[in-house]
mmCIF file of the N, C-alpha and C atoms, coordinates in Angstrom:
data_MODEL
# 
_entry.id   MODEL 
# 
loop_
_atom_site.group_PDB 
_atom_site.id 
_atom_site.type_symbol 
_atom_site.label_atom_id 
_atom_site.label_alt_id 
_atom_site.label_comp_id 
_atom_site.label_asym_id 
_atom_site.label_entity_id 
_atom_site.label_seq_id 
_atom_site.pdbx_PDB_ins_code 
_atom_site.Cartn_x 
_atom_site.Cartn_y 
_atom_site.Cartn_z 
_atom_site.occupancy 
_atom_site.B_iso_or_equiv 
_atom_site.pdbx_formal_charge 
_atom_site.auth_seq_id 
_atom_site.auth_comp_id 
_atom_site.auth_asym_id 
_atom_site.auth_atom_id 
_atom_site.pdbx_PDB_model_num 
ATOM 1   N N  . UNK A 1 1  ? -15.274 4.614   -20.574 1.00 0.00 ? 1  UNK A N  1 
ATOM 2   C CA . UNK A 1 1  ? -15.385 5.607   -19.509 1.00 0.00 ? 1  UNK A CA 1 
ATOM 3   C C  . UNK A 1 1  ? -15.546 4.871   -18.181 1.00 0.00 ? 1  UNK A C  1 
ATOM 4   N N  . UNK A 1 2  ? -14.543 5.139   -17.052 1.00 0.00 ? 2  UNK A N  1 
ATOM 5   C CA . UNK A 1 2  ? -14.620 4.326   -16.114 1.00 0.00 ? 2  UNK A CA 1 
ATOM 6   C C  . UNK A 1 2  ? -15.591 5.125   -15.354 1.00 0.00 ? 2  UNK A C  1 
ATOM 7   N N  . UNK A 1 3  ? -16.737 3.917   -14.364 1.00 0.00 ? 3  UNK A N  1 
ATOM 8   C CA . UNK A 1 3  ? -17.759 4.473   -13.625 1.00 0.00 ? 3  UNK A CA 1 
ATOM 9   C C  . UNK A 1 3  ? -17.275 5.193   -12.431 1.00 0.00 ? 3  UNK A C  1 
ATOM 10  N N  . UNK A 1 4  ? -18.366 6.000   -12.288 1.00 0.00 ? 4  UNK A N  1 
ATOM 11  C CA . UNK A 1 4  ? -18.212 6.840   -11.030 1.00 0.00 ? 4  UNK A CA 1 
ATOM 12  C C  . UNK A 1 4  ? -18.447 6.194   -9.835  1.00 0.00 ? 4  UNK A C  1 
ATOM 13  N N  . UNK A 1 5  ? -17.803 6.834   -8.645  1.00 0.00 ? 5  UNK A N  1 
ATOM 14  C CA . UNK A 1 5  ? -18.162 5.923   -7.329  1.00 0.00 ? 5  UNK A CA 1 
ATOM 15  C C  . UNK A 1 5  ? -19.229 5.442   -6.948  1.00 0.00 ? 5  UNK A C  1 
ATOM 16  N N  . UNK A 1 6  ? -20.410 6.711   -7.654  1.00 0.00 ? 6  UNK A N  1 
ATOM 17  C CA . UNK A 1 6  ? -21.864 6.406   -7.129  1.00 0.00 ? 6  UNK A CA 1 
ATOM 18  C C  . UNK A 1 6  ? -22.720 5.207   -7.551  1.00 0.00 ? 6  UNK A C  1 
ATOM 19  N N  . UNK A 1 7  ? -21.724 4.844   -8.716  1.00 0.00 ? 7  UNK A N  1 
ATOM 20  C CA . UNK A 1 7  ? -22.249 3.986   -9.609  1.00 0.00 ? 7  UNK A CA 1 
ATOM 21  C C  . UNK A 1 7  ? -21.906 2.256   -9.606  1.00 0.00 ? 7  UNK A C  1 
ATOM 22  N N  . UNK A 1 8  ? -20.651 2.162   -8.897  1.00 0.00 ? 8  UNK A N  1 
ATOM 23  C CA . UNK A 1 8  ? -19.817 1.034   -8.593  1.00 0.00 ? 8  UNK A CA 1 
ATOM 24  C C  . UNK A 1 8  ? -20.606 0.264   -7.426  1.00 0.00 ? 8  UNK A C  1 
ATOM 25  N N  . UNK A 1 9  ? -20.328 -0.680  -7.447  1.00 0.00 ? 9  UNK A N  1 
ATOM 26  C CA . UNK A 1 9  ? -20.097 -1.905  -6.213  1.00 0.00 ? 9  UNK A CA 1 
ATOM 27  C C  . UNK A 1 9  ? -19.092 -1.119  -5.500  1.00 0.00 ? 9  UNK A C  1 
ATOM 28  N N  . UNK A 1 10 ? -19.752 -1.547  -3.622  1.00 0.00 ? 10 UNK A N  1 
ATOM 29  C CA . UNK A 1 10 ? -18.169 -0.937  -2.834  1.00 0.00 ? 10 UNK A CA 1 
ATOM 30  C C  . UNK A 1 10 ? -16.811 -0.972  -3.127  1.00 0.00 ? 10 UNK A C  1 
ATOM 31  N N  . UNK A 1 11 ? -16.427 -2.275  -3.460  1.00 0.00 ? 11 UNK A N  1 
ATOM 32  C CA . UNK A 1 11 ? -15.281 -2.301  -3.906  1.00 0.00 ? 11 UNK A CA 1 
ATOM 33  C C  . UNK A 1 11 ? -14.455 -1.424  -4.569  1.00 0.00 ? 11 UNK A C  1 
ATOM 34  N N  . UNK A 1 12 ? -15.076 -1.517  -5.460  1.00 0.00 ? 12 UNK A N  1 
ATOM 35  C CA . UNK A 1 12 ? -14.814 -0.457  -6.911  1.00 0.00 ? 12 UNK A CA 1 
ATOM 36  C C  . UNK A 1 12 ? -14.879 1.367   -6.462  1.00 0.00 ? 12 UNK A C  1 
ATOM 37  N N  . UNK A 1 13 ? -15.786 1.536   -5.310  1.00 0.00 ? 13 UNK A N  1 
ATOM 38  C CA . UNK A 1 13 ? -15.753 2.607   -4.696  1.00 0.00 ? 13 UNK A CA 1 
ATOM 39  C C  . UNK A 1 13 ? -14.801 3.044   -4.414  1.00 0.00 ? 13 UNK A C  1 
ATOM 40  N N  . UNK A 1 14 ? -14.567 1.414   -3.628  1.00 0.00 ? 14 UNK A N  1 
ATOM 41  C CA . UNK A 1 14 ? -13.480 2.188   -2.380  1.00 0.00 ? 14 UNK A CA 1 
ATOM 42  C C  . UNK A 1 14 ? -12.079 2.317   -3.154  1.00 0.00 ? 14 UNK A C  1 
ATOM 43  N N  . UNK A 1 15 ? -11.804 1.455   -4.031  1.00 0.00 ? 15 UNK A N  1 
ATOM 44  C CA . UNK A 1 15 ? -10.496 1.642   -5.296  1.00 0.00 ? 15 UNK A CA 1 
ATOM 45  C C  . UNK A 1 15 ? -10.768 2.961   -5.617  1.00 0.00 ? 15 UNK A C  1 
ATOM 46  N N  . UNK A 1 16 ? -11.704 3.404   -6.043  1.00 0.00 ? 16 UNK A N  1 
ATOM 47  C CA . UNK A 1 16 ? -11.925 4.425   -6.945  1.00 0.00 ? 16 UNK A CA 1 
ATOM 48  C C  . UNK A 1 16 ? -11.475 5.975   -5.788  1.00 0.00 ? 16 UNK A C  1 
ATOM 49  N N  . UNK A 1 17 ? -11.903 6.032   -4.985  1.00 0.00 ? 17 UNK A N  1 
ATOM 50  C CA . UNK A 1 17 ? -11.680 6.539   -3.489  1.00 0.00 ? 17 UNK A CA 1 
ATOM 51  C C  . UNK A 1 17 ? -9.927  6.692   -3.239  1.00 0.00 ? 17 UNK A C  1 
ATOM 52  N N  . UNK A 1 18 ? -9.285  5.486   -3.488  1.00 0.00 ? 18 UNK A N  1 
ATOM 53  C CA . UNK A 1 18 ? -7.740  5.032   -3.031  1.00 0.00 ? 18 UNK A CA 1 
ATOM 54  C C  . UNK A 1 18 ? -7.095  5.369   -4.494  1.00 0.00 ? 18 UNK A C  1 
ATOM 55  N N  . UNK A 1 19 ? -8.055  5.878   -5.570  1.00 0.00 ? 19 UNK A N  1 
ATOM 56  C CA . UNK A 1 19 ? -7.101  6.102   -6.535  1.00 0.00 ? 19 UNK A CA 1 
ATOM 57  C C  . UNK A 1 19 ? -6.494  4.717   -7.172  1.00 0.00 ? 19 UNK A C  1 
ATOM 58  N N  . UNK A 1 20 ? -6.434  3.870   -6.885  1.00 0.00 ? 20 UNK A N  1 
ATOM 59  C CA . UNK A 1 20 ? -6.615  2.405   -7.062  1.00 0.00 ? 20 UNK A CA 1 
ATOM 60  C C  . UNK A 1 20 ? -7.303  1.744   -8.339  1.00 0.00 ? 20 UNK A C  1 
ATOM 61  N N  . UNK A 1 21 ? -6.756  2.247   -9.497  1.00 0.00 ? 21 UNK A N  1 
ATOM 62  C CA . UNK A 1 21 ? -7.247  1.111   -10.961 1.00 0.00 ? 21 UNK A CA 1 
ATOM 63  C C  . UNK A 1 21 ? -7.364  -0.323  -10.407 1.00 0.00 ? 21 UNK A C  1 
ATOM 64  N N  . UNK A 1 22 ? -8.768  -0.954  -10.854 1.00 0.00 ? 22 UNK A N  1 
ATOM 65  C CA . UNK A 1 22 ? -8.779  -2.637  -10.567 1.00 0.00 ? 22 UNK A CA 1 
ATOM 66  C C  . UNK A 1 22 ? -9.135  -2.978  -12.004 1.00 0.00 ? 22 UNK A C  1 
ATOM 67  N N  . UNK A 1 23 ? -7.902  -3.640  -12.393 1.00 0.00 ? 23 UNK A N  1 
ATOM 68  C CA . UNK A 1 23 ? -8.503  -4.532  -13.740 1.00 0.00 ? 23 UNK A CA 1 
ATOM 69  C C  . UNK A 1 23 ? -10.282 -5.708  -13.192 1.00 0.00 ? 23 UNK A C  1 
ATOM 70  N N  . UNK A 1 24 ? -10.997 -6.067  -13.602 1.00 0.00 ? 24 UNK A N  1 
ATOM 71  C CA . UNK A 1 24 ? -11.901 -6.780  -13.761 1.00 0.00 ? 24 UNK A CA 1 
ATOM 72  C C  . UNK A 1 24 ? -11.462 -7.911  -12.746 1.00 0.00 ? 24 UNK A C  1 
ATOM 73  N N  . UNK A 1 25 ? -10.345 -8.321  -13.498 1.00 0.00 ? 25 UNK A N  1 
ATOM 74  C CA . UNK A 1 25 ? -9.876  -9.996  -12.692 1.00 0.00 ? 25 UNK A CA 1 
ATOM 75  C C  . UNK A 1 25 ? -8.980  -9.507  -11.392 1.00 0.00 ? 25 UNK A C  1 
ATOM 76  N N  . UNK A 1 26 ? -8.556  -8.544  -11.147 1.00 0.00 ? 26 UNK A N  1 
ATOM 77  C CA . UNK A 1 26 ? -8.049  -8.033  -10.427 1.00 0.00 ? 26 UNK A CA 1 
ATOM 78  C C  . UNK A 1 26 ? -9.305  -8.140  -8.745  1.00 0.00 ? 26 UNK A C  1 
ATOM 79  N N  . UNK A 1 27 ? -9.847  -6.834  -9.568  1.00 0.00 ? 27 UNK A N  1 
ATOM 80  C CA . UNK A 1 27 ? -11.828 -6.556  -8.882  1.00 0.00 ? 27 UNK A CA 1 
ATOM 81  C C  . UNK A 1 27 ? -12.240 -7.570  -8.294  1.00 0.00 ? 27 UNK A C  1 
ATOM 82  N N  . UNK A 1 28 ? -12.142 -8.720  -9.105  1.00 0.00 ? 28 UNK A N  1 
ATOM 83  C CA . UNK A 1 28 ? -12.654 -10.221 -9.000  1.00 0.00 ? 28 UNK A CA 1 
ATOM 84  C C  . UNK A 1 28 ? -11.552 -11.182 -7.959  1.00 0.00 ? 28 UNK A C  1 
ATOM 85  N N  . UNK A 1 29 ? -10.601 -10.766 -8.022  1.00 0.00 ? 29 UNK A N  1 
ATOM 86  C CA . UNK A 1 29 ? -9.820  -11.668 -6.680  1.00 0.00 ? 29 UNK A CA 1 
ATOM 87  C C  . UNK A 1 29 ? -9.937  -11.020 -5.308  1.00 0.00 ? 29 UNK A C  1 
ATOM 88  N N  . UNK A 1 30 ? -9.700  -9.475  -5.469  1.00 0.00 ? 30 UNK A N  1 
ATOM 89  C CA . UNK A 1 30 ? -9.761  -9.000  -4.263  1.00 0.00 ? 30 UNK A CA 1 
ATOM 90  C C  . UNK A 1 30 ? -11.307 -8.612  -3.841  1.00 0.00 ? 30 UNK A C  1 
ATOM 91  N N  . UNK A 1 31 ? -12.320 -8.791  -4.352  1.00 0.00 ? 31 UNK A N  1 
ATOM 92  C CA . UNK A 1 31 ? -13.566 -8.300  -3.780  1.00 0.00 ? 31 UNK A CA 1 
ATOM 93  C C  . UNK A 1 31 ? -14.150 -9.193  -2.169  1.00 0.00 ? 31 UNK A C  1 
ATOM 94  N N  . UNK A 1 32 ? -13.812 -10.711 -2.541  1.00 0.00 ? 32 UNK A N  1 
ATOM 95  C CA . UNK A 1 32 ? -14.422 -11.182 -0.928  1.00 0.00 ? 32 UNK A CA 1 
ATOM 96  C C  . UNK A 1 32 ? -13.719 -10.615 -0.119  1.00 0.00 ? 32 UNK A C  1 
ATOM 97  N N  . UNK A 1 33 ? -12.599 -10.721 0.045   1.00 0.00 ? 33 UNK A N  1 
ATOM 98  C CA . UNK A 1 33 ? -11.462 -9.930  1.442   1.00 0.00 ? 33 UNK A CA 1 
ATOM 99  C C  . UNK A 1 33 ? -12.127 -9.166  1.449   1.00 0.00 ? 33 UNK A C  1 
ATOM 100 N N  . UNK A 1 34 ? -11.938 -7.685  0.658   1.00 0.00 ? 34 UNK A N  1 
ATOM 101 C CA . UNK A 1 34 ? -12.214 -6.523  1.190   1.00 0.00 ? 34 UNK A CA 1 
ATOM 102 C C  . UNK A 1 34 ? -14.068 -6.425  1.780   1.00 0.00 ? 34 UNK A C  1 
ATOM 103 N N  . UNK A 1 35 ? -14.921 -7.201  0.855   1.00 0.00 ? 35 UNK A N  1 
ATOM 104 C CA . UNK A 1 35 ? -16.490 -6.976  1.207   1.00 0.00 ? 35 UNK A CA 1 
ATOM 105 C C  . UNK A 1 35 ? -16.469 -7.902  2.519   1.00 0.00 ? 35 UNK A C  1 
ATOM 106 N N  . UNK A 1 36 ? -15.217 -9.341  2.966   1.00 0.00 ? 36 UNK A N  1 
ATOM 107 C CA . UNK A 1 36 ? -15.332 -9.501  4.571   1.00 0.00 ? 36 UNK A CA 1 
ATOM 108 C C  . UNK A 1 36 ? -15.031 -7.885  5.143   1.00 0.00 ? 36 UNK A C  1 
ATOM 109 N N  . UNK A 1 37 ? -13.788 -7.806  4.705   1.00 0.00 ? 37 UNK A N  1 
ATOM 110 C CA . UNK A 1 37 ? -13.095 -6.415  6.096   1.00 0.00 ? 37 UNK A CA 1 
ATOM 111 C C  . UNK A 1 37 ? -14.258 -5.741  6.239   1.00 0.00 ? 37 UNK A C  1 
ATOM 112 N N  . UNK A 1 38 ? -14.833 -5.403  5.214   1.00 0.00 ? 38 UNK A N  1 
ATOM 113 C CA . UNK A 1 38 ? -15.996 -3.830  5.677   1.00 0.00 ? 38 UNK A CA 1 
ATOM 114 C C  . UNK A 1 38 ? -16.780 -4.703  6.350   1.00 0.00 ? 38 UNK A C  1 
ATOM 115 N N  . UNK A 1 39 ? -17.136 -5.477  6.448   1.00 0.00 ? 39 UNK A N  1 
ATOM 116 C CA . UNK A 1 39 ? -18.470 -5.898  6.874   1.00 0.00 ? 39 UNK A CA 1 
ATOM 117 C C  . UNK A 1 39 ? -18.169 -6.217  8.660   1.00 0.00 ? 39 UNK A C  1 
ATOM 118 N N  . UNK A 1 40 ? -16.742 -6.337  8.702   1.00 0.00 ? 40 UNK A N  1 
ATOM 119 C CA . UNK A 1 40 ? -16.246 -7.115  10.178  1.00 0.00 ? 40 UNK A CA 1 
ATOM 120 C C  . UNK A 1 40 ? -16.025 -5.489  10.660  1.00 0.00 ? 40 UNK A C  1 
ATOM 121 N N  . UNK A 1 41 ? -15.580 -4.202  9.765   1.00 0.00 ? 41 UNK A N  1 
ATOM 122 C CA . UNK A 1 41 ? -14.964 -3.482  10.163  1.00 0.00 ? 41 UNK A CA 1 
ATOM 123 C C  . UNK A 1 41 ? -16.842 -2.499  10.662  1.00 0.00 ? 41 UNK A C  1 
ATOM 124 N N  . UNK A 1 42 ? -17.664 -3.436  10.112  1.00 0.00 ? 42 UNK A N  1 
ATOM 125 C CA . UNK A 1 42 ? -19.248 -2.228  10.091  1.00 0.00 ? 42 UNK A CA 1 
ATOM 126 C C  . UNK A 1 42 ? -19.452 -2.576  11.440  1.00 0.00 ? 42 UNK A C  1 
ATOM 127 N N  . UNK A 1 43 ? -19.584 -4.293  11.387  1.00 0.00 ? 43 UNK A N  1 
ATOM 128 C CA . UNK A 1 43 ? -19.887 -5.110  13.110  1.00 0.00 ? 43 UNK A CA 1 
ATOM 129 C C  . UNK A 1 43 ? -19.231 -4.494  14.465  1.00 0.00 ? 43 UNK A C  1 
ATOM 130 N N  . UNK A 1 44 ? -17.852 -4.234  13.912  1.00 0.00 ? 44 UNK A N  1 
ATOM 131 C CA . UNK A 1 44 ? -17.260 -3.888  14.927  1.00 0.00 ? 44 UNK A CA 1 
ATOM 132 C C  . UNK A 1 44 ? -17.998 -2.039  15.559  1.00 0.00 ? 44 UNK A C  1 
ATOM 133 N N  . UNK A 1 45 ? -17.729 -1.774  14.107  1.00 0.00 ? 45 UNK A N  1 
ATOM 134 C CA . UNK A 1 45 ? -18.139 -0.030  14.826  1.00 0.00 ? 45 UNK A CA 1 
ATOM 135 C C  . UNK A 1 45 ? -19.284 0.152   14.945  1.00 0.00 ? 45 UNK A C  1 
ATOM 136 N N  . UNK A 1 46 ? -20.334 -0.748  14.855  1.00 0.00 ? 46 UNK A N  1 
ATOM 137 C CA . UNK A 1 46 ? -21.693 -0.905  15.640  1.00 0.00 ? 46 UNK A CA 1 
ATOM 138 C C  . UNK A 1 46 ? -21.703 -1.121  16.923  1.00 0.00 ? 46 UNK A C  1 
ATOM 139 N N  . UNK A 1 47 ? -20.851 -2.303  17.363  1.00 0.00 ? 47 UNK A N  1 
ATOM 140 C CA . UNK A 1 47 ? -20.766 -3.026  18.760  1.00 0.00 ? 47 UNK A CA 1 
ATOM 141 C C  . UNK A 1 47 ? -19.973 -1.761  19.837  1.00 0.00 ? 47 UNK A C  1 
ATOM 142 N N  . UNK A 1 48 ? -19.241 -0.767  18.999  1.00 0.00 ? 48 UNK A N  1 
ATOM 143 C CA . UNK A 1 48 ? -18.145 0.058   19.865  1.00 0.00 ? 48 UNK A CA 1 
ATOM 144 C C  . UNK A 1 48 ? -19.155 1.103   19.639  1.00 0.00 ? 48 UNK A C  1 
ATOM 145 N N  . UNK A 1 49 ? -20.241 1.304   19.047  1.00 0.00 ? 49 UNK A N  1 
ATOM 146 C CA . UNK A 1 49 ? -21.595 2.589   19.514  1.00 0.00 ? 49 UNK A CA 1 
ATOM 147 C C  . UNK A 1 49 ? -22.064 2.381   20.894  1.00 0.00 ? 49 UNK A C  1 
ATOM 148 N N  . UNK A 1 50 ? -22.108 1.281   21.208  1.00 0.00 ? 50 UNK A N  1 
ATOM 149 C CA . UNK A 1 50 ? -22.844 0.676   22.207  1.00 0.00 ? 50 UNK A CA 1 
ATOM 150 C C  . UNK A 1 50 ? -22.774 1.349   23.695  1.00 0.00 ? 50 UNK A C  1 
ATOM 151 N N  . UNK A 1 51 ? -23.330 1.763   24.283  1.00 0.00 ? 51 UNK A N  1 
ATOM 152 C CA . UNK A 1 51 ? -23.155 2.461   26.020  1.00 0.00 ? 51 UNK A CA 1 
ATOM 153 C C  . UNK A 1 51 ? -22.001 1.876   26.360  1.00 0.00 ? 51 UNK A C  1 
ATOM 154 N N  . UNK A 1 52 ? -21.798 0.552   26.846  1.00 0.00 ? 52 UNK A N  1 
ATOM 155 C CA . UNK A 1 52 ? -20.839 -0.156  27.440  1.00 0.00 ? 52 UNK A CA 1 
ATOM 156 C C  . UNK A 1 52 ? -19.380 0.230   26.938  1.00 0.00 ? 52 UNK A C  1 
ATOM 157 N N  . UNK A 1 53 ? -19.036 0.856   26.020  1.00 0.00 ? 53 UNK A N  1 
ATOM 158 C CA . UNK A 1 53 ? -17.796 0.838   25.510  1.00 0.00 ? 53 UNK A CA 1 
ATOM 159 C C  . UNK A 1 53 ? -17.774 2.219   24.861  1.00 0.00 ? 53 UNK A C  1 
ATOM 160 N N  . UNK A 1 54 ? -18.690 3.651   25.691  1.00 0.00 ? 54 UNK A N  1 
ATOM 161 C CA . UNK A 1 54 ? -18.357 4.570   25.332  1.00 0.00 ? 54 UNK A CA 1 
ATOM 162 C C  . UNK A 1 54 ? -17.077 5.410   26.295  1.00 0.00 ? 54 UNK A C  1 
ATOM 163 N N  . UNK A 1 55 ? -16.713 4.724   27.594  1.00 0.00 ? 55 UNK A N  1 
ATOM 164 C CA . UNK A 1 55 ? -15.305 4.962   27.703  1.00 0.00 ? 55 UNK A CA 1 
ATOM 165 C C  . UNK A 1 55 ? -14.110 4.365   27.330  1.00 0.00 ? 55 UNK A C  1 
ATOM 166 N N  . UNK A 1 56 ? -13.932 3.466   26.021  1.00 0.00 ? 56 UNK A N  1 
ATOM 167 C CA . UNK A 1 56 ? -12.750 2.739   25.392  1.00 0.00 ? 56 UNK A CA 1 
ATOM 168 C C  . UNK A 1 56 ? -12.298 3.608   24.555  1.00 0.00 ? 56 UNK A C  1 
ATOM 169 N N  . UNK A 1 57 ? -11.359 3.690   24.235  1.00 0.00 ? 57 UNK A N  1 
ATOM 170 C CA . UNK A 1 57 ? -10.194 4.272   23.487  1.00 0.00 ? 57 UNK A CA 1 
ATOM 171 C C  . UNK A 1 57 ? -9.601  3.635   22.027  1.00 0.00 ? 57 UNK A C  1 
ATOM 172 N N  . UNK A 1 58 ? -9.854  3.330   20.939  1.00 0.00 ? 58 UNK A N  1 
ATOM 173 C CA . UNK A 1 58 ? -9.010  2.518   20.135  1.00 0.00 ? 58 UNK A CA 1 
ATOM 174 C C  . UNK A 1 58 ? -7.547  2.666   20.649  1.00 0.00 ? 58 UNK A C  1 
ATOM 175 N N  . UNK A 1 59 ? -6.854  1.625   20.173  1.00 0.00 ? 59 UNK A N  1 
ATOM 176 C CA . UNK A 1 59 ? -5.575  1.852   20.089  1.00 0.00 ? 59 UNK A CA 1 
ATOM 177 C C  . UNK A 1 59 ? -4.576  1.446   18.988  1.00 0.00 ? 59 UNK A C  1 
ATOM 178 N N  . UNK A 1 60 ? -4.047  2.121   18.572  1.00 0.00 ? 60 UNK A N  1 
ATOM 179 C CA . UNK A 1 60 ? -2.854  1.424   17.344  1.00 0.00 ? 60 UNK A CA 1 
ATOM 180 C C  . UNK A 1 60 ? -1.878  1.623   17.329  1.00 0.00 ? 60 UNK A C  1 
ATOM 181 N N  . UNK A 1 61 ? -0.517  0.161   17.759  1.00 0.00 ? 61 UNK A N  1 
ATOM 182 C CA . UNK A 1 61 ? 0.218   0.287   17.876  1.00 0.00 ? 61 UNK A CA 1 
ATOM 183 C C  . UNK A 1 61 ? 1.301   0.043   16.577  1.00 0.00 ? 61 UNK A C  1 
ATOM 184 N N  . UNK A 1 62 ? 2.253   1.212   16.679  1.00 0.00 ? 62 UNK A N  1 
ATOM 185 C CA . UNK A 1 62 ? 3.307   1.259   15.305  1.00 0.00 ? 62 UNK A CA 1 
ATOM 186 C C  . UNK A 1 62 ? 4.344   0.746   15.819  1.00 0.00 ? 62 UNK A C  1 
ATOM 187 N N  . UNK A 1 63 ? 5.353   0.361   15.344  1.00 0.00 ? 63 UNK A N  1 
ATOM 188 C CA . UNK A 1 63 ? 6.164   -0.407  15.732  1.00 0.00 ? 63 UNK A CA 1 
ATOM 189 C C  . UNK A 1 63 ? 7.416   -0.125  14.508  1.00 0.00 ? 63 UNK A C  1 
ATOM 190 N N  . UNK A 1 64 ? 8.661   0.552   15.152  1.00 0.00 ? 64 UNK A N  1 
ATOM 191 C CA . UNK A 1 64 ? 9.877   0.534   14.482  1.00 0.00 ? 64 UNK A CA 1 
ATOM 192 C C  . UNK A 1 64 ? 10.275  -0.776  13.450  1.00 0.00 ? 64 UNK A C  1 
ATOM 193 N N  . UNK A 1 65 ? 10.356  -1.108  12.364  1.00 0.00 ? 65 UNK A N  1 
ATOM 194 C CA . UNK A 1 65 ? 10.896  -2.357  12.154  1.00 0.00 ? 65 UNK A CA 1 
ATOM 195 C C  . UNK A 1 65 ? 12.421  -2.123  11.910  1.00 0.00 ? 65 UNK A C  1 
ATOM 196 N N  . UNK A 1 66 ? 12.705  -3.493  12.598  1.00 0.00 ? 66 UNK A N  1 
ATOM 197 C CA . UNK A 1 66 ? 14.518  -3.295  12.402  1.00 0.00 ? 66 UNK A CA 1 
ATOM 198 C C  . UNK A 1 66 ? 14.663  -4.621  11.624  1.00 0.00 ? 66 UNK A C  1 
ATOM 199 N N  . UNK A 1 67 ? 16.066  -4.486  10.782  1.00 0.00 ? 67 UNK A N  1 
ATOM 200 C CA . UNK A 1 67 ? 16.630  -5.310  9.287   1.00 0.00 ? 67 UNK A CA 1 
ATOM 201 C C  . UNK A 1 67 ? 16.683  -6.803  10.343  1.00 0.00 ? 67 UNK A C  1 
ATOM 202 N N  . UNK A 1 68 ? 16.516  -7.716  9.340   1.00 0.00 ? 68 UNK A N  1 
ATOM 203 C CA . UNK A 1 68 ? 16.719  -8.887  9.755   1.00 0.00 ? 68 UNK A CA 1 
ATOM 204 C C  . UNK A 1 68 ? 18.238  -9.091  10.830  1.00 0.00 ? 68 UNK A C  1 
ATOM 205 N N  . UNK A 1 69 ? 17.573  -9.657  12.019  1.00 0.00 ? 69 UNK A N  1 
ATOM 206 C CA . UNK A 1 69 ? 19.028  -9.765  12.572  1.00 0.00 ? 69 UNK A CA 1 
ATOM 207 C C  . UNK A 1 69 ? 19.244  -8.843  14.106  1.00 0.00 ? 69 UNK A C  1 
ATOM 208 N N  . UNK A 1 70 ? 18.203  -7.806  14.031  1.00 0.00 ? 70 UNK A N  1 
ATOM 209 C CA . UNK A 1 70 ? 18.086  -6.595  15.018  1.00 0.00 ? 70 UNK A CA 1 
ATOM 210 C C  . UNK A 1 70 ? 19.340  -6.120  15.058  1.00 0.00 ? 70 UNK A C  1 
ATOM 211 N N  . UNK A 1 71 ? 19.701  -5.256  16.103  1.00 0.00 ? 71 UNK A N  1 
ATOM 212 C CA . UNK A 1 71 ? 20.539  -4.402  16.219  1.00 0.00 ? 71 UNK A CA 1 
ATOM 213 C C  . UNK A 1 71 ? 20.348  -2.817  15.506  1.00 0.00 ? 71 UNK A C  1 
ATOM 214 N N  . UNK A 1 72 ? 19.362  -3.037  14.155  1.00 0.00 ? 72 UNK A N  1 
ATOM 215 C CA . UNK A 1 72 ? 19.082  -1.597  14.005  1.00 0.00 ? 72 UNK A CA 1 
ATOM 216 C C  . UNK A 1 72 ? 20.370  -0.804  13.732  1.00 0.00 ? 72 UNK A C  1 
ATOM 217 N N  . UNK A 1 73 ? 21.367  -1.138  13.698  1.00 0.00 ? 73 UNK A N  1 
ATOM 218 C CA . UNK A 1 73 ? 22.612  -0.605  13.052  1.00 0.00 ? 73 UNK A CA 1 
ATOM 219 C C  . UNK A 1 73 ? 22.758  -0.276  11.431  1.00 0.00 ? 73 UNK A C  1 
# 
């Protein structure tokens, strides 16, 4: 019986969340990356609570990709 979110390590949460099966060794390669990202992604949205940066805006830019070669044809 696979555990419930409440019950997991973040990781396993956040798979569990994304619908995302992690085999064990799987769990086990990707867990530092993702436990850096949250942790850079917690720092950050602490530092952007801050007075100083309650008029900033995120921004994210998407970007068309065109086939090797450009032209987009």
């Amino acid at each position: 019986m696979p555990l419930s979110p409440e019950d997991a390590d973040p990781v396993q949460r956040l798979a569990a969340h994304a619908d995302l099966p992690l085999t064990p060794d799987r769990l086990a390669a990707v867990s530092p990356l993702l436990a850096a990202w949250t942790r850079d992604a917690n720092a950050l949205s602490a530092k952007m609570r801050a007075p100083q940066y309650a008029e900033v805006t995120p921004i994210t830019g998407l970007l068309q990709a065109l086939p090797f070669g450009g032209g987009g044809k």
